[in-house]
MARGUMAR-952744 format. One record per residue (C-alpha): x, y, z; residue in one letter; residue number from 0. Coordinates in steps of 0.5 Angstrom, whole numbers. Layout:
N
{px: X	py: Y	pz: Z	rest: a	nr: NUM} .
...
END
This chain:
244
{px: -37	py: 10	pz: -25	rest: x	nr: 0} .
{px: -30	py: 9	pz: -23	rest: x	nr: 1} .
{px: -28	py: 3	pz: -20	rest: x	nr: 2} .
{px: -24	py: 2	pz: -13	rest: x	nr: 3} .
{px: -18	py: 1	pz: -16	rest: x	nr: 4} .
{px: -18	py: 8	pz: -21	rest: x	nr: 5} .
{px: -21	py: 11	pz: -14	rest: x	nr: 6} .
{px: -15	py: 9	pz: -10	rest: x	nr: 7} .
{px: -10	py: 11	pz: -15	rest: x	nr: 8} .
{px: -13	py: 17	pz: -16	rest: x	nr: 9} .
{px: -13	py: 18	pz: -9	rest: x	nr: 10} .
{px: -6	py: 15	pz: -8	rest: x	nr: 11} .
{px: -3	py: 21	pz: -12	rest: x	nr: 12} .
{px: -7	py: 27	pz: -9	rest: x	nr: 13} .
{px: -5	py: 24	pz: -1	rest: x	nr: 14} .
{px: 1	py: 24	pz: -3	rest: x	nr: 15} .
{px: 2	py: 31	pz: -7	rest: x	nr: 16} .
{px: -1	py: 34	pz: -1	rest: x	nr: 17} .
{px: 4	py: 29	pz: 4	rest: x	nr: 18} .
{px: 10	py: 31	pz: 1	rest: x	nr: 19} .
{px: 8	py: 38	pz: 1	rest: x	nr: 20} .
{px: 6	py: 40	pz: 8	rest: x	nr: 21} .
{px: 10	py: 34	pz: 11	rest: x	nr: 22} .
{px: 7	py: 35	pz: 17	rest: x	nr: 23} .
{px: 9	py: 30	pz: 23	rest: x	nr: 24} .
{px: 3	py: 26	pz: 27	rest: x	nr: 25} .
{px: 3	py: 27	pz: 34	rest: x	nr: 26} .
{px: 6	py: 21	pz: 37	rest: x	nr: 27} .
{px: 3	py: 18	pz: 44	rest: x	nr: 28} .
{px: 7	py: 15	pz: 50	rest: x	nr: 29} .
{px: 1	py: 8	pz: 52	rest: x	nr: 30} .
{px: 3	py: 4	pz: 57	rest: x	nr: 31} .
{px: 0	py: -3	pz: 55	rest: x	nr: 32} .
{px: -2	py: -8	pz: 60	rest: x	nr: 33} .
{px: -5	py: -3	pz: 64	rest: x	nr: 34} .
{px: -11	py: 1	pz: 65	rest: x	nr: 35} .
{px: -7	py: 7	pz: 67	rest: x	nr: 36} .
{px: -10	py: 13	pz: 62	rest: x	nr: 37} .
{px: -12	py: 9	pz: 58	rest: x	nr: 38} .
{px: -19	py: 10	pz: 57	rest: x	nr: 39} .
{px: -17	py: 17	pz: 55	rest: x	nr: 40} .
{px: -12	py: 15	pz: 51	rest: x	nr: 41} .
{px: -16	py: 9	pz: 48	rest: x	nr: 42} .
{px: -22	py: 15	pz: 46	rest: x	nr: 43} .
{px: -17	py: 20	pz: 43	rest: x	nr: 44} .
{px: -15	py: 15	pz: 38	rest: x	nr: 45} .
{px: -22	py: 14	pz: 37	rest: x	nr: 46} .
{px: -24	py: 20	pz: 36	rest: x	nr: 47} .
{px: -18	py: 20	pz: 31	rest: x	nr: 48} .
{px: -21	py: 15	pz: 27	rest: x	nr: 49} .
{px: -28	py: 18	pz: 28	rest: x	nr: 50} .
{px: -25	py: 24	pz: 24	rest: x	nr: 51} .
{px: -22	py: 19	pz: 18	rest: x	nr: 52} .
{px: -16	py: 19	pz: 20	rest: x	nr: 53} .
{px: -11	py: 13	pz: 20	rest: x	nr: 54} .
{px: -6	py: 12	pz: 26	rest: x	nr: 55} .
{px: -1	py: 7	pz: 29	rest: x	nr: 56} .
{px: -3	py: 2	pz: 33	rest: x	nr: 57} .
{px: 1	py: -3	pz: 38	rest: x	nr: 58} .
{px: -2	py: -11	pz: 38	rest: x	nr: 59} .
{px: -1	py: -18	pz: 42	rest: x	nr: 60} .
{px: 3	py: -19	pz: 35	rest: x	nr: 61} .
{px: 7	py: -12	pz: 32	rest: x	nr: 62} .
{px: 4	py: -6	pz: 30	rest: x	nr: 63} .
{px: -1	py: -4	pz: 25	rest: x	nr: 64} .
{px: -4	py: 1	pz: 23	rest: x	nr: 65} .
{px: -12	py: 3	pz: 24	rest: x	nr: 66} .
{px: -18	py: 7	pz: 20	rest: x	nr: 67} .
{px: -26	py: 5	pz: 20	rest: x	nr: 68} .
{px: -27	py: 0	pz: 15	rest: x	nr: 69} .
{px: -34	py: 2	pz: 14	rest: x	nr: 70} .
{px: -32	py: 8	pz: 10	rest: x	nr: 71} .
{px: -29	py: 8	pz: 3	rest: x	nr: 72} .
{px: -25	py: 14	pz: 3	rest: x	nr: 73} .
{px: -21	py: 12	pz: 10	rest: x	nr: 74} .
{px: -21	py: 5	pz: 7	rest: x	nr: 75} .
{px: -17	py: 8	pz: 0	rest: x	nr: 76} .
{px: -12	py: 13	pz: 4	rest: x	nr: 77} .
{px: -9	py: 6	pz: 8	rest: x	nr: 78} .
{px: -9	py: 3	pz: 2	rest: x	nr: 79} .
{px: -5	py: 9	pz: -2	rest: x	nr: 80} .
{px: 0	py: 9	pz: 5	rest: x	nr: 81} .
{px: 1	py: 2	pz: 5	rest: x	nr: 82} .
{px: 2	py: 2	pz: -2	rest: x	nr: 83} .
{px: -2	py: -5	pz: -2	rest: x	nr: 84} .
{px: -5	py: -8	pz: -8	rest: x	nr: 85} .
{px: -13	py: -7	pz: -8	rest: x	nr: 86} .
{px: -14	py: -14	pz: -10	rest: x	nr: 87} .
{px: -11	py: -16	pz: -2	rest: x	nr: 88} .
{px: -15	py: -16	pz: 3	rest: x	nr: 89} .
{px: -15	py: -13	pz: 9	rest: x	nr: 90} .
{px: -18	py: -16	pz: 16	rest: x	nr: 91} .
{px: -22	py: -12	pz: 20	rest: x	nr: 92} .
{px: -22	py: -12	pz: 29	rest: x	nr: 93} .
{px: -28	py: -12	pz: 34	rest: x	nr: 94} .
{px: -28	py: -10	pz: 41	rest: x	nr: 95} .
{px: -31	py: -17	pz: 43	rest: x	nr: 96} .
{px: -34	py: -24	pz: 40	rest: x	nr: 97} .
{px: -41	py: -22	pz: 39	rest: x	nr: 98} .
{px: -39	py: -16	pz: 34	rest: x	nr: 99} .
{px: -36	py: -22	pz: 29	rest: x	nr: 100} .
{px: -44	py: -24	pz: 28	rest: x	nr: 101} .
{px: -45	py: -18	pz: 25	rest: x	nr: 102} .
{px: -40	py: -17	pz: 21	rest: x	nr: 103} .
{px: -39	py: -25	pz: 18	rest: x	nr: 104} .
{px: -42	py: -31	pz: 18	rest: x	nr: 105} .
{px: -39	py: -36	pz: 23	rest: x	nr: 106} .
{px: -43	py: -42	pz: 23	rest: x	nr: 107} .
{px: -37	py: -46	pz: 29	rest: x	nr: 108} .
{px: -39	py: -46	pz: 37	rest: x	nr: 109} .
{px: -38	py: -41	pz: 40	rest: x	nr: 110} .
{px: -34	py: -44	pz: 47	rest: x	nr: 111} .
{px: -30	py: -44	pz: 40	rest: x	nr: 112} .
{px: -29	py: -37	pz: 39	rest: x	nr: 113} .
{px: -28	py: -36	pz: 46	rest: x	nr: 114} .
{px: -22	py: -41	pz: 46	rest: x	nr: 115} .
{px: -19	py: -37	pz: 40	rest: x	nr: 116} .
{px: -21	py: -29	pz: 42	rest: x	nr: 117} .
{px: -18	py: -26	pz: 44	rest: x	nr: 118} .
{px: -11	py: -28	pz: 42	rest: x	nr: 119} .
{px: -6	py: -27	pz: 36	rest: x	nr: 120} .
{px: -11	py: -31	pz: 30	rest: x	nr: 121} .
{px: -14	py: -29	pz: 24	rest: x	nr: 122} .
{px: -20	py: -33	pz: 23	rest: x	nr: 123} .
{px: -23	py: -33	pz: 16	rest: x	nr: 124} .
{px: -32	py: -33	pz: 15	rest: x	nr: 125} .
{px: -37	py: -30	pz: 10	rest: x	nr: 126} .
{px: -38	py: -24	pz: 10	rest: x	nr: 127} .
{px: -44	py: -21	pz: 12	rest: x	nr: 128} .
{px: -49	py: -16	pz: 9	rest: x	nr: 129} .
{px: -47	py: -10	pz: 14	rest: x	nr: 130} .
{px: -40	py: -10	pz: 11	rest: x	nr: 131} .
{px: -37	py: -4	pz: 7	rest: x	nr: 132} .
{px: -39	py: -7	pz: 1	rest: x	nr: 133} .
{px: -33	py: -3	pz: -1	rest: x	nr: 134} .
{px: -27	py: -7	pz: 3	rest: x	nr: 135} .
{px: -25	py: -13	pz: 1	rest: x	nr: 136} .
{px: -29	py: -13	pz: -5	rest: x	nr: 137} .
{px: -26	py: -18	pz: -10	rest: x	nr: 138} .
{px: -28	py: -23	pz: -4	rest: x	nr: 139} .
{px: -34	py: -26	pz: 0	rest: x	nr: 140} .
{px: -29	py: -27	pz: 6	rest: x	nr: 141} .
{px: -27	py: -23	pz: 11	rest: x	nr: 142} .
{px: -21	py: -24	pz: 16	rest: x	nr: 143} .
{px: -23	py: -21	pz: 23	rest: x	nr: 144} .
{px: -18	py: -20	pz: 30	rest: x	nr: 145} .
{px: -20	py: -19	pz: 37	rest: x	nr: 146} .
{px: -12	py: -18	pz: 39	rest: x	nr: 147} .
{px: -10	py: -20	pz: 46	rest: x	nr: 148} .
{px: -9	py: -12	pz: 47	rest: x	nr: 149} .
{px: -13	py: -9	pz: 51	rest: x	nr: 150} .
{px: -12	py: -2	pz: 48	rest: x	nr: 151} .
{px: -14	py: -4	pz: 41	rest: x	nr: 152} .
{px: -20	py: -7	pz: 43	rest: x	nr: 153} .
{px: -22	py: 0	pz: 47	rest: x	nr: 154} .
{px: -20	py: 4	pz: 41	rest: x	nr: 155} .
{px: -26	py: -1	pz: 37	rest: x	nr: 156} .
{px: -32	py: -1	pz: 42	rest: x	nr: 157} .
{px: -31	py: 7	pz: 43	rest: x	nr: 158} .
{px: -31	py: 7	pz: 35	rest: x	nr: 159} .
{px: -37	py: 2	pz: 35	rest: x	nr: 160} .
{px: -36	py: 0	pz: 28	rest: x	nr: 161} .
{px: -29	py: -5	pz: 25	rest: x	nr: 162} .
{px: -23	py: -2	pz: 25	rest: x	nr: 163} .
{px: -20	py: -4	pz: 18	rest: x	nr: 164} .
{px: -13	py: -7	pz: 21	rest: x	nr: 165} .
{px: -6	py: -9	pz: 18	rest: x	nr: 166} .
{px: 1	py: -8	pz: 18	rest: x	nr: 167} .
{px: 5	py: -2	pz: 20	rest: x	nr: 168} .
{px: 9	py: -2	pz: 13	rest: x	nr: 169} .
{px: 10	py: -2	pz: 7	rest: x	nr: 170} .
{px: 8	py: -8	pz: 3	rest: x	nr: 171} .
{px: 13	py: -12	pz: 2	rest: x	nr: 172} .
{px: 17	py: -10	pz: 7	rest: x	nr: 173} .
{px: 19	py: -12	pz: 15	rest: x	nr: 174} .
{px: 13	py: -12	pz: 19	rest: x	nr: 175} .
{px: 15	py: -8	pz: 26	rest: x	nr: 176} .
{px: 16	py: -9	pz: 32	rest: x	nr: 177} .
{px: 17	py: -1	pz: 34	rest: x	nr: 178} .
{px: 15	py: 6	pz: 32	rest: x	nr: 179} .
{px: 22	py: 7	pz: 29	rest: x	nr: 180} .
{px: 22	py: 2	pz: 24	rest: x	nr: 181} .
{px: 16	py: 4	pz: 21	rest: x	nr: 182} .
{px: 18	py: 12	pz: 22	rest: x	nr: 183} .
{px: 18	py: 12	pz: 14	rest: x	nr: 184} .
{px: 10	py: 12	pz: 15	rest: x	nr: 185} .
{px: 10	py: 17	pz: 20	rest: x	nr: 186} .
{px: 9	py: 24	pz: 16	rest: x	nr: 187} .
{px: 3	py: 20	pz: 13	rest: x	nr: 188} .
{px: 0	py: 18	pz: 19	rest: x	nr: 189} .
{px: -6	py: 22	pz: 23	rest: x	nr: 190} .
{px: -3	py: 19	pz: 30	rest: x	nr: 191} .
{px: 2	py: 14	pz: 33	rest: x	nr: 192} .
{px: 2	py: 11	pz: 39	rest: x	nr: 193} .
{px: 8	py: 8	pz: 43	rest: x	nr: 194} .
{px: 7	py: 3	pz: 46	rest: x	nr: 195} .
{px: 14	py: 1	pz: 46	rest: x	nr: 196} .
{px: 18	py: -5	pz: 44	rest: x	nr: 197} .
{px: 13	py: -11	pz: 42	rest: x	nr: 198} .
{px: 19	py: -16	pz: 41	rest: x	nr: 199} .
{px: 26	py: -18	pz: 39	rest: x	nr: 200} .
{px: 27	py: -22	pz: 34	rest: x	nr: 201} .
{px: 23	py: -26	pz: 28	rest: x	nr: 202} .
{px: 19	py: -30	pz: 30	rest: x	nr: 203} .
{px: 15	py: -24	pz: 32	rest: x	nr: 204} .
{px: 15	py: -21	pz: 27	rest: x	nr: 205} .
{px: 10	py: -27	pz: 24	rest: x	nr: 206} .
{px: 5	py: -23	pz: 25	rest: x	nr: 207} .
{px: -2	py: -26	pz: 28	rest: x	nr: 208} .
{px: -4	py: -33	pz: 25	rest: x	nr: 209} .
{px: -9	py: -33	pz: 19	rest: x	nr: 210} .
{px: -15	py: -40	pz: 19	rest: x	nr: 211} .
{px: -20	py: -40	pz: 14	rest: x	nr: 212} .
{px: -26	py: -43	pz: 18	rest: x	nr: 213} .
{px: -32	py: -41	pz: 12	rest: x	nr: 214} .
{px: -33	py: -49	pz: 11	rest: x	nr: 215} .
{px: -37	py: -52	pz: 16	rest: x	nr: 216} .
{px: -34	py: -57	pz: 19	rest: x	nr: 217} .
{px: -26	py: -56	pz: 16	rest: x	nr: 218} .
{px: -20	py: -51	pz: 18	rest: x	nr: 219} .
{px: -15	py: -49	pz: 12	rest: x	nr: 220} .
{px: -9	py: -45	pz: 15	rest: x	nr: 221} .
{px: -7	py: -39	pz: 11	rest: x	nr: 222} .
{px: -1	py: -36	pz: 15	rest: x	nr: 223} .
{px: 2	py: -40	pz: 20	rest: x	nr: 224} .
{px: 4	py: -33	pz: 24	rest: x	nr: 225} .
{px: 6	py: -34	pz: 32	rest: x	nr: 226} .
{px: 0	py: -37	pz: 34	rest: x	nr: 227} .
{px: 0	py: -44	pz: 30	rest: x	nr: 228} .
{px: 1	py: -50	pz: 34	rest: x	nr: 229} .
{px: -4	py: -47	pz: 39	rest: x	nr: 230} .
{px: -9	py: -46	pz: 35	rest: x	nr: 231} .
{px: -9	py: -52	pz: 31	rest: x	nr: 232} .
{px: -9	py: -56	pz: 37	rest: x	nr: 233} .
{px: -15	py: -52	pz: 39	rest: x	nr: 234} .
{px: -19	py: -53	pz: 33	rest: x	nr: 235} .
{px: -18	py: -61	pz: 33	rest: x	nr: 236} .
{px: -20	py: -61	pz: 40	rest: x	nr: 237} .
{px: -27	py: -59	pz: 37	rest: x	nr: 238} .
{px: -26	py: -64	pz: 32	rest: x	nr: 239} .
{px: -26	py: -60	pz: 26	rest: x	nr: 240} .
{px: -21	py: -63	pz: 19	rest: x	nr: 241} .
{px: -16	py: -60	pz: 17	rest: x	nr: 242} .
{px: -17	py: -58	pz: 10	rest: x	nr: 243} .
END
């Protein structure tokens, strides 16, 4: 049986071969975020991109990022190979709502906590549940999981029913970003972006969401500052959790 990592390079270089041959452009989808305006609509043709396996930009709360069902293998590996990420890195996943992390990980922390965390810029870190792809994440027990301040994106998710599988719309290793343009190499390789416009100016935007492990009763661990950290250090200590 072949492993994750000899499947990904495997798929790797066949995506690749049929993406430099057709160099096809996706289609590229004006949103207006922080509005309702289309966006239903807007919300379920991405879904429905994700639905037939496809992978697509997305704007967030924090930079733009790019999307596939992390619940199935073969779309997993394709971001992957797009990215060009190592497969020892794991990638987070974003529900539409709180009551979606208890089935996908274990949160054993208040839930007036998560409330005061989501949605908003933060990855939080648990042990992952049975019910994930057991294909994503695997050389971990933890999952990191988002529900960004973005309505789009958690619209996208609740019509998907499942996780999306989320990271960052580039090439790893390189700048995060904070328009389509900077990221405008990916394009050919995408399914569907959609334009939300400019997220931010500068490098501190760019710090991406912040990453907590709470896997360990009772203690917080900060992975990654990002652009939420301050914030959110307060609002664990406030539910006097030790930091570890």
């Amino acid at each position: 049986m072949r492993t994750w990592k000899e499947l990904g390079v495997r798929l790797y270089s066949t995506f690749f071969q049929i993406k430099s041959t057709s160099r096809v452009m996706p289609r590229i989808i004006p949103i207006k975020l922080g509005t309702v305006q289309n966006g239903f609509c807007v919300a379920q043709s991405a879904a429905d991109a994700l639905k037939a396996g496809g992978v697509i930009a997305v704007p967030t709360d924090t930079i733009y990022g790019i999307a596939t069902l992390a619940q199935r293998s073969t779309s997993v590996e394709k971001l992957y190979a797009i990215k060009k990420r190592n497969y020892e890195k794991p990638i987070a996943i974003c529900v539409h709502e709180i009551s979606e992390i208890h089935r996908w990980a274990n949160a054993h922390v208040p839930e007036l906590l998560l409330q005061r965390l989501f949605p908003g810029a933060v990855t939080a870190l648990f042990q992952r549940s049975k019910d994930l792809n057991p294909d994503l994440n695997n050389s971990t027990s933890l999952v990191g999981i988002r529900i960004p301040n973005c309505h789009f994106i958690r619209q996208v998710a609740r019509y998907c029913g499942e996780p999306l599988a989320l990271t960052s719309a580039n090439v790893s290793s390189l700048s995060s970003t904070l328009s389509i343009h900077e990221f405008q190499e990916l394009w050919p390789l995408l399914d569907v972006v959609f334009d939300g416009g400019e997220l931010g100016s500068g490098d501190a935007e760019r710090t991406g969401s912040t990453v907590v492990d709470l896997s360990v009763p009772g203690c917080y661990r900060i992975i990654r500052p990002g652009c939420a950290c301050m914030e959110t250090k307060k609002i664990l200590e406030e539910f006097h959790l030790e930091e570890l």
